[in-house]
C-alpha positions in Angstrom: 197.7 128.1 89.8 201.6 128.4 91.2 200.3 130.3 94.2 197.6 128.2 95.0 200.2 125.2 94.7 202.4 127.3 96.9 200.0 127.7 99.6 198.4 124.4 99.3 202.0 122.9 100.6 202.7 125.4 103.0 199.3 124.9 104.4 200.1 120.8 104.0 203.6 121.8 105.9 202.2 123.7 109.1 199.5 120.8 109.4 202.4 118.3 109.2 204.3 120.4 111.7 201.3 120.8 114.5 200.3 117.2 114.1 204.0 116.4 115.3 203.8 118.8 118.5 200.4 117.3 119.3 198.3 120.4 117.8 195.2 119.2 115.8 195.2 120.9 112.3 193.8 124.8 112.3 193.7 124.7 116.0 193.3 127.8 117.6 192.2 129.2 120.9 188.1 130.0 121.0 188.0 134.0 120.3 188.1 135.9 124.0 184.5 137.4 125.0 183.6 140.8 123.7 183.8 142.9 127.6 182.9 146.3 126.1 182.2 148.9 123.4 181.7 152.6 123.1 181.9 155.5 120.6 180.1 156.5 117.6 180.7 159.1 114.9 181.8 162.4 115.8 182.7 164.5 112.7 184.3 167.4 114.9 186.3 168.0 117.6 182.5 169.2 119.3 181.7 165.5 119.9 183.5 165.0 123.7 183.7 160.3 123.3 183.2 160.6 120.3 185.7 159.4 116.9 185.8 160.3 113.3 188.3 157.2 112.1 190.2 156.3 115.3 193.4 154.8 114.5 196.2 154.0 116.8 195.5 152.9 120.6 197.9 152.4 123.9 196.9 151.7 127.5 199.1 153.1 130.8 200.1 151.1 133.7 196.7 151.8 135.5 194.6 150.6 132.7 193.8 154.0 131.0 193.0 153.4 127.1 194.3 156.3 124.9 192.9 156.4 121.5 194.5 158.6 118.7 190.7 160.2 117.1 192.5 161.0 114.2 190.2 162.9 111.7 189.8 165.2 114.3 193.4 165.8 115.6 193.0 165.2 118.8 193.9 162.2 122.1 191.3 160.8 123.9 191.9 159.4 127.1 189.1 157.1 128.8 189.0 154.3 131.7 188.6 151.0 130.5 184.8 150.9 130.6 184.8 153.8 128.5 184.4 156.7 130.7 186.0 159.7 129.2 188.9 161.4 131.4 190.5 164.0 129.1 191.1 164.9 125.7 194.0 167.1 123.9 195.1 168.1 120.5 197.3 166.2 118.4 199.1 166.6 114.9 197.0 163.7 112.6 198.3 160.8 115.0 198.2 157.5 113.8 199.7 155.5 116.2 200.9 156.1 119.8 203.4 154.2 122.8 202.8 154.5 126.2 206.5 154.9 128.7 205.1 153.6 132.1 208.8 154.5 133.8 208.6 157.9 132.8 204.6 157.9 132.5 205.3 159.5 128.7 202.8 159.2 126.3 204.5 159.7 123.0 203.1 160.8 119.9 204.1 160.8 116.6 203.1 164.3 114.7 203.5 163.7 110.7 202.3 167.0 109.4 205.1 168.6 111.8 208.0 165.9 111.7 208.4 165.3 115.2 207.1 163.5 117.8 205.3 165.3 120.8 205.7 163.5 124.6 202.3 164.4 127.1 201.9 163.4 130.6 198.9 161.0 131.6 196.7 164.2 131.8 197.5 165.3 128.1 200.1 168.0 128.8 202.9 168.2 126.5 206.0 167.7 127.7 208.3 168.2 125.0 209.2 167.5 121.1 211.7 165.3 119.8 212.6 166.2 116.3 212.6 163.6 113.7 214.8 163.1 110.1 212.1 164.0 107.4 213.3 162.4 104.2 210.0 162.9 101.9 207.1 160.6 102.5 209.3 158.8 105.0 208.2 161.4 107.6 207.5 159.3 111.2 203.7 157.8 111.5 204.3 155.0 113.9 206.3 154.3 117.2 207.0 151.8 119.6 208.6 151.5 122.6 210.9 148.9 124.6 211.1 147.9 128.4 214.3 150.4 128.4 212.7 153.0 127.2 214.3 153.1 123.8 212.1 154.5 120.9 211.8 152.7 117.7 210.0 155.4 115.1 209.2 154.0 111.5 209.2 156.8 108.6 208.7 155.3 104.9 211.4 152.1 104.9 213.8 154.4 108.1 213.8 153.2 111.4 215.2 156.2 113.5 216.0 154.5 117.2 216.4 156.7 120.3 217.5 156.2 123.8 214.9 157.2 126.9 216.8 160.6 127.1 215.3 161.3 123.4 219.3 161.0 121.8 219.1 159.7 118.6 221.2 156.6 118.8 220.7 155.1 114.9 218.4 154.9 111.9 218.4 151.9 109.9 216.6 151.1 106.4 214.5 148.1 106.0 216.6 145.5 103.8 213.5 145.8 100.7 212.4 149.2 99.7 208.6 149.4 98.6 207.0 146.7 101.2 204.9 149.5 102.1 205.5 148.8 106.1 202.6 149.5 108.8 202.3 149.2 112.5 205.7 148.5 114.5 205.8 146.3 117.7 208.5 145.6 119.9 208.6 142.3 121.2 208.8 140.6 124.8 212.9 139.6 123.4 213.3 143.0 122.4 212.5 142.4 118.8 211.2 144.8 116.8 207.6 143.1 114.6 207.0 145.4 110.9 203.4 144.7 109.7 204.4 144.5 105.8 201.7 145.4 103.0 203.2 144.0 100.3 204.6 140.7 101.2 201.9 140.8 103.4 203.7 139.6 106.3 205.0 140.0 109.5 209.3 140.4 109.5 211.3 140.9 112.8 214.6 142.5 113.4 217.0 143.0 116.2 218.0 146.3 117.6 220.0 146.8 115.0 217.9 146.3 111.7 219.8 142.7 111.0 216.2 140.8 109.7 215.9 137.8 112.3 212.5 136.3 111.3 209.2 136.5 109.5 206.0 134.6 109.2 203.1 135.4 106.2 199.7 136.9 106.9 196.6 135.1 104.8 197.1 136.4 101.2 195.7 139.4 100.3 195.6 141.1 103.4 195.9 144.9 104.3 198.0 144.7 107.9 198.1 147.6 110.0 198.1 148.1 113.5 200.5 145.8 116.0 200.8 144.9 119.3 202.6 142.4 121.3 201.1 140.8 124.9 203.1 139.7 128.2 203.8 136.0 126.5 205.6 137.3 123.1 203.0 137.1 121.1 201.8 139.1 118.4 198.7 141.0 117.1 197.7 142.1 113.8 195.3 144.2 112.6 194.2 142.8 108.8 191.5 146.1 107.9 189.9 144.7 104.8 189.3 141.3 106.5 188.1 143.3 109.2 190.0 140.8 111.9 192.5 141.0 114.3 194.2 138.1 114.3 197.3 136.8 117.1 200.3 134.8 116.4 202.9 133.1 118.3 206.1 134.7 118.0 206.7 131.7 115.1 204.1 132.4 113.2 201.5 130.2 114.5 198.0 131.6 114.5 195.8 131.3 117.7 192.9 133.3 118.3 190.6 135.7 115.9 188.5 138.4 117.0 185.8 139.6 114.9 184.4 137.9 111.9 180.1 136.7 112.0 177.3 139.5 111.7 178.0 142.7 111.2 174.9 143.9 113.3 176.6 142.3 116.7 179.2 143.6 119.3 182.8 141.9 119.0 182.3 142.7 114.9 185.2 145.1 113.8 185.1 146.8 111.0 188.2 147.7 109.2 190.0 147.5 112.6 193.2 150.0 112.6 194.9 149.8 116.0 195.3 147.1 118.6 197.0 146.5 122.0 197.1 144.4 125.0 196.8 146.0 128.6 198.4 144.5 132.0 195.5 142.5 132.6 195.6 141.1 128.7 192.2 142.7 127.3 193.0 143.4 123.8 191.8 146.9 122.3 191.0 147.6 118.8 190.0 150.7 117.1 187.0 150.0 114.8 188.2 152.6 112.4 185.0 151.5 109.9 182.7 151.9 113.1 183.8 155.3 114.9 184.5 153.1 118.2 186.4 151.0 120.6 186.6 147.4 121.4 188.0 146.2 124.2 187.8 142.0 124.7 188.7 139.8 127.3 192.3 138.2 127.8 192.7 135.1 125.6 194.6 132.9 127.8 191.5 132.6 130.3 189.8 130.7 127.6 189.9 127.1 127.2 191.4 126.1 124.1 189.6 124.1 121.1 190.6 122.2 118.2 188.3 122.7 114.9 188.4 121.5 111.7 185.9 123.9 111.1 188.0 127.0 112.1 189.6 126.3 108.2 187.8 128.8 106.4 188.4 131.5 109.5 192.1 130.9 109.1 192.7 130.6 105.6 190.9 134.8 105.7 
């Protein structure tokens, strides 16, 4: 009953506060157009295209998806129609971040404690090693305009210049939130995806907590992106939507949601991000495949009343 009551007034207080900037109640912009899928199960590395749970996802500069095919250890690269350009082996990726300066693709490699660094055509480059305290070894990365790596193990942060020096690590201010995906933001914010608290918190450079917003309750965040415009992309798997925010917390548009049987349904989505041209990617981690839709912002927006039981998910 308290966290209904909770929720009822926070919901009565974002209503109050888009009515005042001239935003109808639960407005949102009308989800972007499915473009393109492909992939199916592959349950071993013997399936060139195809995935066994795809996780995380990155594009380059020229519009190249990379998809971490995670069950069977291995990078696939493909154009963004889904033509297949190369593949390499991997170390159980789960989440990856493209350097266009440097044109790095960097890898975090749990079962090994580092993080590996390929070129465009899958050769590796290098290995950074990485602190392994426990289960806080490094799954996910992400990447600023300056080339600095952010690389989340358990509650750690471990930050590192583009010359791969390890500058700090810094601990999340509440142990046990059971953080996710990582983003860095168009201010040069870092975005935590939060399981418990079920939220999305923000931090400067140097782990000082600058802002969060929450996620519809009960949610299971994981991956997280950012676009051009600052804002922010969610992955909720069990709700199997992805769902963007303004950097505030405001929600905008949903992709997935209606019948399972049609294209532009994800199921239990894992990774997302946005390339130049602002198609979003999603790995459909329940599906074995890749969903690529078109960029929001060419899409007029709509005000529904209607939209409520889509938002409250």
């Amino acid at each position: 009953m308290q966290v209904s009551l909770v929720r009822g007034v926070l919901c009565a207080f974002a209503i109050s506060a888009m009515l005042m900037v001239g935003i109808a109640p639960h407005a949102r912009s009308a989800c972007p157009p499915f473009l393109v899928l492909w992939g199916s199960a592959g349950l071993t590395s013997a399936d060139p295209g195809k995935f066994n749970y795809p996780t995380g996802i990155t594009t380059d500069g020229s519009g190249a998806v990379y998809v971490c095919d995670n069950h069977n250890h291995r990078i696939q690269k493909f154009t963004p129609q889904g033509n297949l350009l190369t593949i390499f082996p991997s170390d159980d990726a789960y989440a990856l971040a493209w350097d266009e300066s440097q044109g790095i693709l960097y890898v975090p490699e749990p079962n090994s404690g580092s993080v590996g660094y390929f070129d465009r055509e899958g050769n590796r480059r290098g290995t950074i090693p990485m602190p392994v305290v426990g289960y806080e070894t490094v799954v996910y990365i992400a990447i600023d305009a300056q080339g600095t790596l952010f690389c989340r193990g358990g509650d750690r942060i471990h930050v590192y210049d583009r010359d791969h020096r390890h500058v700090r690590t810094w601990t999340l201010p509440v142990p046990g939130l059971e953080p996710w995906g990582i983003a860095v933001g168009a201010s040069g914010v870092l975005h935590v995806a939060m399981g418990v608290g079920v939220c999305v918190a923000t931090f400067d450079s140097l782990g000082h907590q600058v802002g969060s917003f929450p996620l519809p309750a009960g949610s299971t965040p994981r991956g997280i992106a950012c676009d051009a415009a600052g804002n922010i992309w969610v992955t909720l798997a069990n709700k199997d939507l992805v769902r963007q925010y303004t950097p505030a917390g405001m929600p905008l548009c949903i992709l997935g949601g209606g019948s399972r049987s049609i294209p532009g349904y994800v199921s239990v989505p894992y990774g997302v991000a946005v390339a130049r041209d602002g198609s979003v990617y999603t790995t459909d981690h329940g599906f074995h495949r890749v969903q690529r839709f078109n960029d929001p912002t060419t899409i007029t927006r709509r005000s529904t009343w209607g939209a409520l039981k889509l938002m409250m998910r």
